[in-house]
C-alpha positions in Angstrom: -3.3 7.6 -35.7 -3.1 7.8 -32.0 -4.6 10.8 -30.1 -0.8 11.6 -29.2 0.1 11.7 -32.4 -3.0 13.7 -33.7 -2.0 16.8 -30.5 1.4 16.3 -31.4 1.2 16.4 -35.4 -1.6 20.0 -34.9 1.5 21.2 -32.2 3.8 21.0 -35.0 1.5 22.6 -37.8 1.3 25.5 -35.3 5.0 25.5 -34.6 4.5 25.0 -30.7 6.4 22.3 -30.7 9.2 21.3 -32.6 9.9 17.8 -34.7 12.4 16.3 -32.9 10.8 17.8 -29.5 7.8 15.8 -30.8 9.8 12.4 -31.7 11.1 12.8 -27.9 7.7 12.8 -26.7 6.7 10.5 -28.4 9.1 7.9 -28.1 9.1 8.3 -24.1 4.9 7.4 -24.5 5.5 4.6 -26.2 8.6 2.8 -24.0 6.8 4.0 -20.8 6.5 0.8 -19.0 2.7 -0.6 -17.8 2.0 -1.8 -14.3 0.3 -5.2 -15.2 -1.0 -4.6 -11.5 -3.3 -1.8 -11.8 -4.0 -3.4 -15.4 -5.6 -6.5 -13.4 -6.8 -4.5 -11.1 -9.1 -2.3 -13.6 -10.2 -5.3 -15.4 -11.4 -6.7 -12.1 -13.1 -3.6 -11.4 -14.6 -3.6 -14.8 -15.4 -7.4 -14.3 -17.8 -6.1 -11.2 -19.6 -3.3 -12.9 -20.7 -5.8 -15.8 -21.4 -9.0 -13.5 -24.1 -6.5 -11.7 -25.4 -5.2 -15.0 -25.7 -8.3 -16.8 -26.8 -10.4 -13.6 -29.5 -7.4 -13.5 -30.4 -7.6 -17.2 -31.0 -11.4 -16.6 -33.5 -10.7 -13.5 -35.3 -8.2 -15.4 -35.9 -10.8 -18.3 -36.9 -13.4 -16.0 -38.7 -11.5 -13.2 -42.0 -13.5 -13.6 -40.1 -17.1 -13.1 -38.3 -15.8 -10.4 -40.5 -14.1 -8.2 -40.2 -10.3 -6.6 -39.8 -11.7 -3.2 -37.5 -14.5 -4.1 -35.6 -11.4 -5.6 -35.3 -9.4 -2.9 -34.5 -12.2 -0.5 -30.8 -13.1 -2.8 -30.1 -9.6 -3.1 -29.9 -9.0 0.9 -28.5 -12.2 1.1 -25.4 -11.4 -1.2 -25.3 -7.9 0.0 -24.4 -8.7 3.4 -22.6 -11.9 2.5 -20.1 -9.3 0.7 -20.0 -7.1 4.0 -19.7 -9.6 6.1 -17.0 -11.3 4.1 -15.2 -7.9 4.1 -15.6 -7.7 8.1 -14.0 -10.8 8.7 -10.9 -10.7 6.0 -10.3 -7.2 6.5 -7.5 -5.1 8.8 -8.3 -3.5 12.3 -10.0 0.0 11.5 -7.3 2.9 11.5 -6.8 6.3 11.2 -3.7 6.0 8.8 -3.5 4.0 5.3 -4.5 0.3 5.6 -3.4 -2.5 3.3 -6.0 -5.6 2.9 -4.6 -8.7 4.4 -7.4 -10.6 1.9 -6.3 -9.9 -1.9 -10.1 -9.7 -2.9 -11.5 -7.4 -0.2 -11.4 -4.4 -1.9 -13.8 -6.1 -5.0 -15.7 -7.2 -2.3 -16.7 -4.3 -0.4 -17.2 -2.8 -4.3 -19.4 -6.0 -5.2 -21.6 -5.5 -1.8 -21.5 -2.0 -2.4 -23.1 -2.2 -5.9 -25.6 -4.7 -4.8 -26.8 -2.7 -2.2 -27.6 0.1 -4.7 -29.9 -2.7 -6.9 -31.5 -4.3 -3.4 -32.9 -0.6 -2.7 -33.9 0.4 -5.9 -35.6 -2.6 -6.6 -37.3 -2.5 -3.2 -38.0 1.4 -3.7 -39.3 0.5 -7.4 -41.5 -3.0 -6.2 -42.7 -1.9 -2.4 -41.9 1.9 -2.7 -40.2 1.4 0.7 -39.5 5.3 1.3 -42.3 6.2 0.0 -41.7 9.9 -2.3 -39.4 10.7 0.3 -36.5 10.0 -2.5 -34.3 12.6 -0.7 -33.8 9.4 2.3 -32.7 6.7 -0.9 -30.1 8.7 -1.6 -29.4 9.9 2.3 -29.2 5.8 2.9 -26.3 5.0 0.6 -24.4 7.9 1.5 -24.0 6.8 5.1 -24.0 3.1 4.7 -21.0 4.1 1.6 -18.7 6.5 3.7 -19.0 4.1 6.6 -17.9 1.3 5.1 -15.0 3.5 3.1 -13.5 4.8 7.0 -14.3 1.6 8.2 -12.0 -0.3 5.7 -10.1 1.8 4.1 -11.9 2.2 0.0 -11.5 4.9 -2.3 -13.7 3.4 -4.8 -16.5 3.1 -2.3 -15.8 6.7 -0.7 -16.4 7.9 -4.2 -19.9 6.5 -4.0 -20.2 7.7 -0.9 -19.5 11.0 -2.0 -21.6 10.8 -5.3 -24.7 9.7 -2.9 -24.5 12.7 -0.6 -24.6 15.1 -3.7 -27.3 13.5 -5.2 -29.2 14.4 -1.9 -28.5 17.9 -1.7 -30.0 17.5 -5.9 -26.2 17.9 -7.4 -24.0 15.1 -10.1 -20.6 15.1 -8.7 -19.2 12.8 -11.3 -16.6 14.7 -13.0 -18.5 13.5 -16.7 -21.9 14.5 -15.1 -20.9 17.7 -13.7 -21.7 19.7 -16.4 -24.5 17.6 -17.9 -26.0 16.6 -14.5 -26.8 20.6 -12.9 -28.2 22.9 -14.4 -26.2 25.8 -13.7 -28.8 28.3 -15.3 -30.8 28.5 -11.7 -28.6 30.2 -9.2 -30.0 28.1 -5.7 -28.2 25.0 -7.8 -25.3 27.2 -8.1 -25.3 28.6 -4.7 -25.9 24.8 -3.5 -22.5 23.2 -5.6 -20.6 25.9 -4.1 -22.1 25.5 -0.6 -21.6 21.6 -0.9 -18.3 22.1 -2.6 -16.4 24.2 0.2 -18.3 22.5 2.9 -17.1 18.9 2.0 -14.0 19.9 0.9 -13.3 22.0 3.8 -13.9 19.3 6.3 -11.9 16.6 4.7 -9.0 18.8 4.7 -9.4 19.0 8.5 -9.8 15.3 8.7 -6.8 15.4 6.7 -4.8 18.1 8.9 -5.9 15.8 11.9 -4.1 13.2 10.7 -7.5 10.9 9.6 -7.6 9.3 6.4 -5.6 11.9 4.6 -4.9 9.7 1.9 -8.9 10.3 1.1 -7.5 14.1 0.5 -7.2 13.7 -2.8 -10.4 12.2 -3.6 -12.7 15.1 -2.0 -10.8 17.6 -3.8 -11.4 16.1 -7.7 -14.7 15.6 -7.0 -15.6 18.8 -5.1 -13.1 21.2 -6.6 -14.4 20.6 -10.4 -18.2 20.9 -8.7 -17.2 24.1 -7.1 -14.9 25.7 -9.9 -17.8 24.9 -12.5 -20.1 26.4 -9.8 -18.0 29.4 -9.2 -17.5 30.2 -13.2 -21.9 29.8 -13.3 -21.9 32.4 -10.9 -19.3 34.8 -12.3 -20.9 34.5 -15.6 -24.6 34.6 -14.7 -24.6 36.4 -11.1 -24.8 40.3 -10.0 -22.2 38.9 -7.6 -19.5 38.3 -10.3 -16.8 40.3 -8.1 -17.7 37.2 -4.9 -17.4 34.6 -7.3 -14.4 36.2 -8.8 -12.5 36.3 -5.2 -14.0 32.8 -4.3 -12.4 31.3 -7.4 -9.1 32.9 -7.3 -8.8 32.0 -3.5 -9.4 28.1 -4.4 -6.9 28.5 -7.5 -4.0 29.8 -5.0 -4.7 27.3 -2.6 -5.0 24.2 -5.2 -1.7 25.4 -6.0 -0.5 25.4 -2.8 -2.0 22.0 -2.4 -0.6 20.6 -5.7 2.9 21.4 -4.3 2.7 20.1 -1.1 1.4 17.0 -3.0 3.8 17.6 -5.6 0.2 16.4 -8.3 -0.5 17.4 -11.6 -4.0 17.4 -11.5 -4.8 19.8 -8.8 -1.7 22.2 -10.6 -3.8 22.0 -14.1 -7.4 22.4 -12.1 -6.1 25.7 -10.9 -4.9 26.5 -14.0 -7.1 25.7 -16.1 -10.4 27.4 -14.4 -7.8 30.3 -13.3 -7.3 30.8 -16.8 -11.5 30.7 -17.7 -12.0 33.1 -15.4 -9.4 36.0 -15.5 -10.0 35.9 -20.0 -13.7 36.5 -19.2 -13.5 38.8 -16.9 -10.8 40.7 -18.9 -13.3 40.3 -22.3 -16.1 41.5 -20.2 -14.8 44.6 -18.2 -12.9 45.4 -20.9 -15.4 46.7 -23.3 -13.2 48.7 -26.4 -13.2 47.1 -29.5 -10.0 49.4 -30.8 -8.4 47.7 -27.8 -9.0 44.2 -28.4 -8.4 44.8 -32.2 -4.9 45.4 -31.0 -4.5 43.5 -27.7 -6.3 40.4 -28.8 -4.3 38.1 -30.8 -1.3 39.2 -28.6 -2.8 37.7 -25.5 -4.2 34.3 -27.2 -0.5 34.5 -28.9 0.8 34.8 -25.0 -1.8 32.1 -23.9 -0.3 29.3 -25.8 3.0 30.4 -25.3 2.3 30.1 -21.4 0.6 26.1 -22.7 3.9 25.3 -24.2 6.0 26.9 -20.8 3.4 25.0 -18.6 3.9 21.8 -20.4 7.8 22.0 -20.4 8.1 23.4 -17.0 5.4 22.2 -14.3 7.7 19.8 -12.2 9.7 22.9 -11.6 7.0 24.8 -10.8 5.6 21.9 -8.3 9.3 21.9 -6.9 10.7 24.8 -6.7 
């Protein structure tokens, strides 16, 4: 059985649902049609990431027939091969959207991208070229990254970009390192993924509102909104300053809502949501401190709670329209 089907069949045991609004579902999953492009386009991305860990595997078996230096020398050589290839087959730089003249300049730039990441660490790990200043490895990538992403127009490598700069400031950014990566039980990491999260995200919606890159929009937000909304929640769970973290999140939930309309996306309408959801039931649990009360008031409101699942399910495209 599917994962649909799994959600679907536990909607119906709990009556949210009902069977033929489940066949309906259902049936619209399975006829939905598949864009064989971004299906290529995936597995060539795959294709990149497991080239560079397999070509890396095969160095590290064979390191004493090869030779460090001999190493090092293919890595730079391939490395700015791929930028230099992506120079000459790109577009003109522009403020706006650009599409590739070159079909393959977009794994390119990714390929270059990921060899640069080995050629340092391999050079950090055999020379220790920055010495323990580890803060400037991850400084280096970040600039080199979210130059070449401006420059030719790469959400994949902006994303690296972005990832890079966190790591400097200490933080994961991944979305499946966020919570795994920080540790969100020492308040200067908490204070520092909300700093890093509003200041990022801040100043790529004014590149955006300027009209540069705004297309990138999108990307910031993911990252930095689940950084700072995980953040935030830290804070408003651990802090004396629950009542700042309380405003702070409810003032980035009204305007990812505001955002999700204007962008008329899912995503940032569920982000808002979803953590706008975490932290109003906490707060209401832990001001609200009357057993009697919640003995009563409970079940209603987790009753009310997936009612309001079922109505945001049904009715979100209205709610991004209207």
């Amino acid at each position: 059985m599917n994962p649909l089907s799994e959600i679907l069949t536990q909607w119906q045991t709990h009556e949210i649902v009902s069977p033929a609004s489940a066949e309906t579902i259902k049936q619209a999953e399975n006829t939905r049609p598949v864009s064989l492009y971004t299906l290529l386009r995936n597995l060539l991305y795959i294709g990149l990431v497991l080239f560079t860990s397999g070509a890396g595997m095969l160095v590290y078996l064979h390191i004493d027939t090869i030779g460090h230096d001999a190493l090092i020398v293919v890595l730079a050589l391939l490395t700015l091969g791929c930028f230099f290839y992506t120079y000459r087959h790109s577009s003109p730089f522009s403020v706006s959207e650009v599409n590739s003249e070159g079909k393959f300049v977009d794994f390119v730039l990714l390929l270059g991208a990921l060899l640069f990441l080995s050629l340092e660490g391999y050079a950090q790990w055999r020379y220790s070229l920055f010495g323990t200043r580890y803060g400037l490895a991850a400084f280096l990538p970040a600039v080199v990254f979210l130059f070449c992403a401006y420059r030719f127009d790469h959400r994949g490598v902006l994303s690296m970009g972005l990832t890079a700069l966190a790591s400097w400031v200490g933080l994961s950014i991944a979305p499946l390192e966020v919570l795994t990566g920080n540790d969100f039980g020492s308040s200067q990491i908490i204070h520092t993924a909300v700093g890093f999260a509003l200041v990022v995200g801040g100043l790529s919606f004014g590149l955006s509102h300027r009209g540069i890159k705004t297309h990138f929009t999108d990307t910031y937000l993911i990252l930095t909104g689940n950084l700072f909304f995980i953040g935030a929640l830290a804070g408003l769970f651990t802090s004396g300053y629950w009542f700042l973290y309380a405003l702070l999140i409810a003032g980035c939930c009204t305007f990812f809502v505001w955002y999700a309309r204007q962008k008329q996306s899912f995503i940032f309408l569920l982000m808002a949501i979803l953590y706008g959801y975490i932290a109003f039931t906490y707060l209401l649990f832990s001001k609200i401190d009357d057993a009697g009360f919640w003995m009563v008031f409970g079940g209603f409101y987790f009753l009310a709670s997936a009612g309001g699942v079922v109505m945001f399910i049904l009715n979100y495209k209205k709610w991004l329209t209207n």
